[in-house]
N, C-alpha and C positions, 0 to 999 in steps of 0.2 A: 337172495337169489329168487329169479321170477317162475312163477309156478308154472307160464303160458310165456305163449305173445304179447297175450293180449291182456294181460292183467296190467300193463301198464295202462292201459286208459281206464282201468277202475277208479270211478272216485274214492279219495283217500278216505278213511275213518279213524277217529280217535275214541278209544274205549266207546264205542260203538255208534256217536254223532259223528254222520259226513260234515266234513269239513268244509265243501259247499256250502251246506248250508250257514255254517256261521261266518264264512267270509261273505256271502250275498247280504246278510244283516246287519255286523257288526260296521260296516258304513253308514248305513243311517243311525245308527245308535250314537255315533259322534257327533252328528250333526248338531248344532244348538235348537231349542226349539223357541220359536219366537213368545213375546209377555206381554201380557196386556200393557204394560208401563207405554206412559207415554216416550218415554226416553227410551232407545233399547242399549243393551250394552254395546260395549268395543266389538266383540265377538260377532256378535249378529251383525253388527253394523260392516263390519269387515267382509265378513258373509255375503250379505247383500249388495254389495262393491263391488265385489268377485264376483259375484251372479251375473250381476247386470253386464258387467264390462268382456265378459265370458262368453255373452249373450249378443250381443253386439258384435263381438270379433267376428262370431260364427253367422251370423245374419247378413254380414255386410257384402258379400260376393250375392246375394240373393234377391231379387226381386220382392217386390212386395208379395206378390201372390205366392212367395214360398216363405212365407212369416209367418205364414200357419204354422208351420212347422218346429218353431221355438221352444215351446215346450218340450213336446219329446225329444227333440235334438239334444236339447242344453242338459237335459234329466238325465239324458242316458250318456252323455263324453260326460259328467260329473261325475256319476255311479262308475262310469269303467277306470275315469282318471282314477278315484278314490279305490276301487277294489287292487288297481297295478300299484296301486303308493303302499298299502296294505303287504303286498305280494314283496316290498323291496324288508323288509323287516327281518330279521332271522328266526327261524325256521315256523315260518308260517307259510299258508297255502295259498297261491295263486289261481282263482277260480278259471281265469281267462285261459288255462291253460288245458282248460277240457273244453272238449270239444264241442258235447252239449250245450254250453254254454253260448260258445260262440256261434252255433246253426240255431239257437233260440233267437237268439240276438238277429242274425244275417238273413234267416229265409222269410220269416214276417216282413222286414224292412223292404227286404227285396222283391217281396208279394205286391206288397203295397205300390212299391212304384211302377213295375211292370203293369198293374190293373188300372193306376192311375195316369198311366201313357196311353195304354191303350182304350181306355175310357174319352180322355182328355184328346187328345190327339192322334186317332188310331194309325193315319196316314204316314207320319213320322214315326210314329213307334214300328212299324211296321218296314218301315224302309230303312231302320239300319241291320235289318236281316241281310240286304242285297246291296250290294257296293250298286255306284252309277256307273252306266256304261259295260255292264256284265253282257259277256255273248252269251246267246241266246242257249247254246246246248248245256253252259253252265249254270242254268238260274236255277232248276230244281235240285243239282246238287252243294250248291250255295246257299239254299234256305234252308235244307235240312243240317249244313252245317253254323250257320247260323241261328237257328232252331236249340239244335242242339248245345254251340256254348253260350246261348241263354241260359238253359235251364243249369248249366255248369258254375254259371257263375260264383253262385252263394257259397258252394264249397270252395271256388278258387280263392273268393277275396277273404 
C-alpha cells in the first residue's frame, strides 16, 4: 500500500542502492571493450556492424550539416534502446520510467535546438510562433500562445 501520492514517483531502492543507478550503468558494462589485437573478435565485430549501420539509418533523412550530430544521436537511441531491453527482463527496473530521467534527457536536447534555431536562423525560428496570414487583433494573443507551448514542449514529448 502507498504511503502518499506521490511515492510512486520515488525512485525504487534495493537494500538501500537506487536502482537507477545500476540500470544507467549496468549497460555499458556489457558492452564489449575493444583489444589492441589486430584481429577483433565476432562480438566487436558484430558491435561495430550495428554501430555503423545504426548510424546511417539515423543520418540518412539528414543533411550533411546535421552529421554533426551522430555522435550523440547514435550514443544516446543505443543507451535508451539498451536500458528499454534491460527494463523487458523480469523483475528488473526500467529507468525510462521516471521522470527525471526522461526531463534530463528531453530539456538539454530541447535547449540545444531552440538556441540553435534561433542563433542559426532567428527569422524562421521565430515565425513558427505565428501561423501566415493571422489578423492583426490576433497576433499578440497567438504568440503568447505559441510562446508558451514552446516552452511546453519538453514535458509533452
Amino acid at each position: 500500500m502507498m504511503a502518499n501520492f506521490f511515492s510512486q514517483f520515488e525512485s525504487p531502492s534495493y537494500m538501500g542502492v537506487p536502482l537507477i543507478a545500476i540500470a544507467i550503468v549496468l549497460p555499458w558494462i556489457l558492452f564489449p571493450t575493444p583489444s589492441s589485437r589486430w584481429i577483433n573478435s565476432r562480438l566487436i565485430t558484430i558491435q561495430g556492424w550495428f554501430i555503423n549501420r545504426f548510424t546511417n539509418q539515423l543520418m540518412l533523412p539528414l543533411n550533411m550539416g546535421g552529421h554533426k550530430w551522430a555522435l550523440l544521436l547514435t550514443s544516446l537511441m543505443i543507451f535508451l534502446f539498451s536500458i528499454n531491453m534491460l527494463g523487458l527482463l523480469p523483475y528488473t527496473f526500467t529507468p525510462t520510467t521516471q521522470l527525471s530521467l526522461n526531463m534530463g534527457f528531453a530539456v538539454p536536447l530541447w535547449l540545444a535546438t531552440v538556441i540553435i534555431g534561433m542563433r542559426n536562423q532567428p527569422t524562421i525560428a521565430l515565425g513558427h510562433l505565428l501561423p501566415e496570414g493571422t489578423p492583426i487583433p490576433l497576433i499578440p494573443v497567438l504568440i503568447i500562445i505559441g510562446t508558451i507551448s514552446l516552452f511546453i514542449r519538453p514535458l509533452a514529448l
